[in-house]
C-alpha positions in Angstrom: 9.6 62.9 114.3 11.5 63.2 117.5 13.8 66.4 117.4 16.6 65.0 119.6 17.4 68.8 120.4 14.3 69.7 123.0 14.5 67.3 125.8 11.3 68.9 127.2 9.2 68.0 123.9 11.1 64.5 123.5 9.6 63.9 127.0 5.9 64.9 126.1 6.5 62.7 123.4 7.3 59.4 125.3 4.6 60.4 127.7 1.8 60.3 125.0 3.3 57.5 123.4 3.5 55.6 126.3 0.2 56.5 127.1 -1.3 55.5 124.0 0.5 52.0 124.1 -1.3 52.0 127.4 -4.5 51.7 125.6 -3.7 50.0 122.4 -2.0 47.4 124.6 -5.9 46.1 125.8 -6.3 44.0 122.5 -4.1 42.6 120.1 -5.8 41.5 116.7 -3.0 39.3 116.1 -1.1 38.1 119.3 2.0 37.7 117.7 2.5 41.1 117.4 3.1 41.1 121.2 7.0 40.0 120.7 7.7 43.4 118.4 5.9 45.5 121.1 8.4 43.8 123.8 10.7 44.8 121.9 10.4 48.1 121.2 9.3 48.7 124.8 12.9 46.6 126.0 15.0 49.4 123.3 12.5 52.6 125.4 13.5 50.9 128.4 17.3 51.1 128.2 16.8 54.7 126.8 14.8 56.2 129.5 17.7 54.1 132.0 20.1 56.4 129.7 18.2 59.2 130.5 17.6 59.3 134.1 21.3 58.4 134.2 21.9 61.6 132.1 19.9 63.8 134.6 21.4 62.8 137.4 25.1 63.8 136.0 23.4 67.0 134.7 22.1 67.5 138.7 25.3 66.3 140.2 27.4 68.2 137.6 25.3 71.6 138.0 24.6 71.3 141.8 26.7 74.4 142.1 24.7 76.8 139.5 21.7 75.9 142.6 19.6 77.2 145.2 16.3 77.6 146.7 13.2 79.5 145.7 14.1 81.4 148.6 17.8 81.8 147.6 19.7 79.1 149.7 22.5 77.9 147.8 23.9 75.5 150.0 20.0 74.1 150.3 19.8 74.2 146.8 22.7 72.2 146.3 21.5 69.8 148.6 18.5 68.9 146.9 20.2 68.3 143.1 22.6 66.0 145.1 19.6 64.6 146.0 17.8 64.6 143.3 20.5 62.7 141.1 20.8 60.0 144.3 17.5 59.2 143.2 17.1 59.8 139.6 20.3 56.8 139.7 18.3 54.7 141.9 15.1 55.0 139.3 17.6 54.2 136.6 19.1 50.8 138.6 15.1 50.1 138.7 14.7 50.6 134.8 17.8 48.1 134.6 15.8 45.7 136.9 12.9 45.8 134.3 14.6 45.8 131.6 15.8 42.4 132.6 12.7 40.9 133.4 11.0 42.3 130.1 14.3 40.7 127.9 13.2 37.5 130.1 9.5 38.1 129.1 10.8 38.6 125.4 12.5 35.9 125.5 9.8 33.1 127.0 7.3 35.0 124.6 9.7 33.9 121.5 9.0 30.6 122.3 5.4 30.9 121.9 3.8 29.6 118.5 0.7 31.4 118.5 -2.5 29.8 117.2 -5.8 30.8 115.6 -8.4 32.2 117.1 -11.5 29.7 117.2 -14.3 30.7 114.9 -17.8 32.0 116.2 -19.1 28.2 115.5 -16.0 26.7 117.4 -16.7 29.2 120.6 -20.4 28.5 120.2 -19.8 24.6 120.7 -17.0 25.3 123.3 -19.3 27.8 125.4 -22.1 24.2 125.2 -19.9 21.9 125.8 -18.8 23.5 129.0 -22.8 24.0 130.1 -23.4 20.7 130.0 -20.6 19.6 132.0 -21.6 18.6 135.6 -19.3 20.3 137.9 -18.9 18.6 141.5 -21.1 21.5 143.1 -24.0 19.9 141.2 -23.0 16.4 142.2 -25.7 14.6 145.1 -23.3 15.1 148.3 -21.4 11.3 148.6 -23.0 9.1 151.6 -21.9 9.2 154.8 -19.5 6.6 155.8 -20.6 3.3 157.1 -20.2 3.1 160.7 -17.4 1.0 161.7 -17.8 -2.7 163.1 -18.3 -3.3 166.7 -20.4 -0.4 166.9 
């Protein structure tokens, strides 16, 4: 259960669960199942735009409590300015995805899945397709006749 108190183990969180999602994501026994998955991956999507919006507030709001490794402040402050410039800009390209996954969602909605074919039905598909004659195994066509007067 997410603590919603400890950013830092929230974020290990999403990592692993992405990264499992990753994997499960290969194979779907039942194909339908890939319009909950779009969802739930649109609703992470327009949390982790909330968050990267967060963080860059938190950079731009603290860029005075900053500096260096080496102590420069005014370097220091420089790089959360920066830092929340482009932790905005990552969260304006989570928006972008978020609108071509509800677009994905939304053609995948439309999509009435059907059964898988049985062992027998791949079995007479795989056949079928061996014994059709594809046009590399065709005799080449005959040349064309030459043309009168010649």
């Amino acid at each position: 259960m997410p603590s919603f108190e400890d950013p830092v183990a929230d974020a290990g969180e999403l990592s692993e669960a992405a990264r499992g999602l990753a994997h499960a994501s290969r194979l779907f026994d039942d194909p339908a199942d890939s319009y909950t998955v779009l969802g739930e991956l649109q609703s992470a999507l327009i949390s982790l735009h909330q968050s990267l919006q967060q963080l860059a507030a938190m950079h731009t709001r603290l860029a005075g409590r900053t500096s260096t490794d080496a102590g420069d402040r005014a370097d220091g402050r420089e790089h959360a300015l920066t830092a929340a410039m482009r932790l905005e800009s990552a969260a304006v390209h989570v928006d972008r995805a978020t609108d071509h996954l509800m677009v994905g969602f939304a053609e995948n909605g439309q999509i009435a899945w059907l059964p898988a074919p049985s062992p027998a039905e791949r079995a007479l598909a795989e056949r079928a397709d061996d014994l059709e004659i594809t046009s590399s195994d065709r005799a080449d066509p005959p040349p064309p006749a030459p043309a009168p007067g010649r």
